[in-house]
N, C-alpha and C positions, 0 to 999 in steps of 0.2 A: 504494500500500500504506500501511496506519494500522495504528493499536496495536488498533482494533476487529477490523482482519481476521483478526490475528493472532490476538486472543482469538479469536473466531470460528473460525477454525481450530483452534486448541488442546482448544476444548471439543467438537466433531467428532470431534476423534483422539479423546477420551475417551471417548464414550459412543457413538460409533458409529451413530448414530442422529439423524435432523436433528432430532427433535422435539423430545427431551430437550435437545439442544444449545441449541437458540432458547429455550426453556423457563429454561436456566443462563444464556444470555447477556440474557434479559426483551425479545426481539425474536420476531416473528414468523416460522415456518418460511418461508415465500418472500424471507422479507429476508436468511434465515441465507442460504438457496438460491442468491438472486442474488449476497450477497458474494462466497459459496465461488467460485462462479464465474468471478467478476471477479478473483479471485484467480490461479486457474488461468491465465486469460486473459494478464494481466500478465507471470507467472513462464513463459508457456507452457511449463506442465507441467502433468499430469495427478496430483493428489494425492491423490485418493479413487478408489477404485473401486467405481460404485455400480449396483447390482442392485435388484430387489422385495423382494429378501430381506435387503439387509444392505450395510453401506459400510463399506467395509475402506480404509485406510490403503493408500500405493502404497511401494515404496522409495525413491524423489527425496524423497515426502512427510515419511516418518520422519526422513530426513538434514535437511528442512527445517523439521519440530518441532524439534528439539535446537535450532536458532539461534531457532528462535521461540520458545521455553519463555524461555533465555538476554535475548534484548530483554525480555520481560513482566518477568522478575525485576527485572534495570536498572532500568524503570521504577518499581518498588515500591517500590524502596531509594531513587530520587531521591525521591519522594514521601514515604516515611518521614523523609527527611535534611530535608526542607524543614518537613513538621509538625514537625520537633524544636526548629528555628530560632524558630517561635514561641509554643514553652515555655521559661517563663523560668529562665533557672540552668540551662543545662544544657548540655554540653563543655565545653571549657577555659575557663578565666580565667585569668589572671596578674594577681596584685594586688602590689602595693607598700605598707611599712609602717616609719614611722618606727620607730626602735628602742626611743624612750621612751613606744609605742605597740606597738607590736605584741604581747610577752610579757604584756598584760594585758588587751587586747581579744581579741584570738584566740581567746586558750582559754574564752572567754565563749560564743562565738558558734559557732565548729566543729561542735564536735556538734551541736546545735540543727541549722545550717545543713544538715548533710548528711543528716540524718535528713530535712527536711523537700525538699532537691534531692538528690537520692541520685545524680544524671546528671550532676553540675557538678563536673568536675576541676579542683579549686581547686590555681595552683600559688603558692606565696609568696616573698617578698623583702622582706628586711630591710637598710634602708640609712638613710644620710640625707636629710634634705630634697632637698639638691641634685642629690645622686645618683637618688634616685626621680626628679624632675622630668628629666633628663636623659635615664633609662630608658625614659620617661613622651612624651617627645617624639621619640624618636626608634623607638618602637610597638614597644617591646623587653619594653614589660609593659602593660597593659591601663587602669590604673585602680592609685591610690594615695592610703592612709589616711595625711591630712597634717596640721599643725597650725599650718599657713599660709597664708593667701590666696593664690589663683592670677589673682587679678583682673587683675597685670600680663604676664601669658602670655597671648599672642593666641590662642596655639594650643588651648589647655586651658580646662574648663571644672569646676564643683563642684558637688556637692550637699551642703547643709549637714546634717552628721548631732549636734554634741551639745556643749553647752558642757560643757566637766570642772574643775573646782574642783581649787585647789592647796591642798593641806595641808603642813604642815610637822614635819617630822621633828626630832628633838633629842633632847640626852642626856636619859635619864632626870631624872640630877643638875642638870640644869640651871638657871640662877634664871629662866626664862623660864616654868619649871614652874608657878610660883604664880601666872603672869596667867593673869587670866579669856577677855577679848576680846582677841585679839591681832589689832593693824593693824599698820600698814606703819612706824608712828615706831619699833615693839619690831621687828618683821626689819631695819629699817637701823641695830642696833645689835649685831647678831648677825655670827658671821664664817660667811658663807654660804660652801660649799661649790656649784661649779659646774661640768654637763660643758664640754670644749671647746668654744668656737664656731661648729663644725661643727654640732653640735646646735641645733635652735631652741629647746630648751627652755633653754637659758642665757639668751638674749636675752628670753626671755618672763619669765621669775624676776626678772631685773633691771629691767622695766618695772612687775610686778607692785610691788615693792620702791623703785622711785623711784630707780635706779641706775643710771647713763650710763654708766660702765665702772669697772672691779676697780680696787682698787692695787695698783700690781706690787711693793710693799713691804709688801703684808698677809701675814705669818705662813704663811697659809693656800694661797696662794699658789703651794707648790711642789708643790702635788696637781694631778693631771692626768688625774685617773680618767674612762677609757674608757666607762663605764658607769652608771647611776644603783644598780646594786646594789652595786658596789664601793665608791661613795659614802657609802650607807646605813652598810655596815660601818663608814667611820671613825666617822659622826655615831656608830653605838654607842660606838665606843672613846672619847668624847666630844671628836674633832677637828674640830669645830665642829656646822652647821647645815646645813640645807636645803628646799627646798622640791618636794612629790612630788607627779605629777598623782593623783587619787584613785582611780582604777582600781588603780595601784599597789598600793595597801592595803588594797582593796575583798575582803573574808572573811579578816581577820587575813593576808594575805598577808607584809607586814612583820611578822614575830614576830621579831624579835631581841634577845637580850638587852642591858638597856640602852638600848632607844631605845622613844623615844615621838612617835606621829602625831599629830595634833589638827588641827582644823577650824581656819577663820583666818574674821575676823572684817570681810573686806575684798571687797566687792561686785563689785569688777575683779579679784579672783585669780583666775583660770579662764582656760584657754585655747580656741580651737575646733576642733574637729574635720571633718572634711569628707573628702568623697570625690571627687578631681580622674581627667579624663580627658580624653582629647584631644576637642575638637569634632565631630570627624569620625568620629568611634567608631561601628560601625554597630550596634553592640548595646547602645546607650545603655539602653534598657528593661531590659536586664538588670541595670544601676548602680542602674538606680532600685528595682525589686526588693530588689536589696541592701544598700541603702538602709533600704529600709523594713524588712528584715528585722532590721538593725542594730539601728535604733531600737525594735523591739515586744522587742526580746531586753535592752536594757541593765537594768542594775541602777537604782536611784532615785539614788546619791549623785551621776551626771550629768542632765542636763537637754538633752531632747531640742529640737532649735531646725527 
């Protein structure tokens, strides 16, 4: 018995008739003939009863349509489940996203994304580096928007998606206000404001800036803000400075009173962006997809690599 004899059968029951049947199934009536047959043969039972005049269904037969309708469907639905697999963006993802990335990429791309994979259950996580990469390794999320190289994880691999430019925020009042081109001699004279360690974006600001670690006697120092928003707030109340990736501020998003963004004048301010996943990922094609959808969706103040 195959999934042909079954059709075969099924379309028999239906129209009752060999001719139309062979006709629906694109096989010849003696080839429907002989299936039916070989069928019967097999099940020995008797599932048509046929006359000059007409072929009627038997009762073992009808009892044995219901499980034969049942297999056909089965196999529709694996076949449908399998074409899904090789459209891209479509069931689950679990993605991962740094936190001084996420709040500003995301709501870029969302809409766009779903409108254009409307079948892709995108689910999110926001954490830190280390915590995504640990996520990340141990297949507890899919793929993670990092601002790190994964080069030394054997496990994990990247797609490089955008360099982003760091701008720097400051009080209004500031006297930093009146330079023009701002480098790295005017931010190391500045009392930068930093997240915790945990964050990369600390360790990125101070390479940007020429700085190998804080003084734990600077002023500024007793701040410990969890957040790059919470941050922005003191620069307004003018408790010091900082430095914000551009995404950040990208459509007046920083509107605060009292603080001011501005471009920096320094070739190496920018971090990278990338999409990390485990090697073994069977849906790799679907990262790349995403990928590229990243990139055709970003605004111009990053640079797509």
């Amino acid at each position: 018995m195959n999934l042909k004899d079954l059709k075969y059968f099924s379309s028999l029951a239906k129209h009752k008739n060999f001719s139309k049947a062979a006709k629906e199934c694109f096989v010849t009536q003696p080839t429907l003939s002989n299936q039916i047959s070989k069928l019967e043969e097999e099940l020995d039972l008797v599932l048509f009863e046929r006359t000059n005049r007409k072929v009627s269904i038997t009762e073992e037969g009808k009892l044995i349509l219901d499980s034969a309708h049942k297999a056909l469907e089965s196999v529709s639905e694996i076949r449908k489940l399998a074409h899904s697999f090789k459209e891209p963006l479509t069931g689950k993802l679990t993605l991962g996203a740094i936190h001084t990335l996420s709040p500003y990429l995301l709501p870029i791309i969302l809409l766009p994304l779903k409108r254009a994979y409307p079948n892709l259950d995108l689910i999110l996580l926001e954490a830190t580096t280390n915590e995504l990469l640990d996520e990340l390794k141990a297949g507890r999320i899919d793929a993670a928007l990092l601002a790190t190289s994964v080069k030394k994880e054997k496990k994990l691999d990247a797609f490089k998606l955008f360099k982003e430019p760091f701008w720097l925020a400051h009080p209004a009042n500031h006297k930093i206000y009146t330079v023009d081109n701002i480098q790295v001699k005017h931010l190391q004279k500045l009392d930068l404001l930093l997240l915790p360690e945990e964050h990369c974006l600390s360790d990125q600001v101070k390479s940007v800036c020429g700085i190998k670690s804080v003084n734990s006697d600077d002023a500024m120092q007793w701040l410990h803000a969890g957040s790059l928003e919470t941050i922005l707030q003191f620069v307004a109340m003018g408790q010091g400075s900082t430095l914000v990736p551009a995404l950040a501020a990208y459509e007046g998003r920083i509107n605060t009173q009292g603080l001011v963004v501005r471009k920096l004048d320094i070739d190496s301010a920018y971090r990278n962006i990338s999409i990390a996943f485990r090697k073994d990922y069977s849906k790799e094609s679907d990262l790349k997809a995403l990928a590229s959808f990243i990139k055709e969706n970003l605004p111009n103040i990053v640079e797509t690599t």
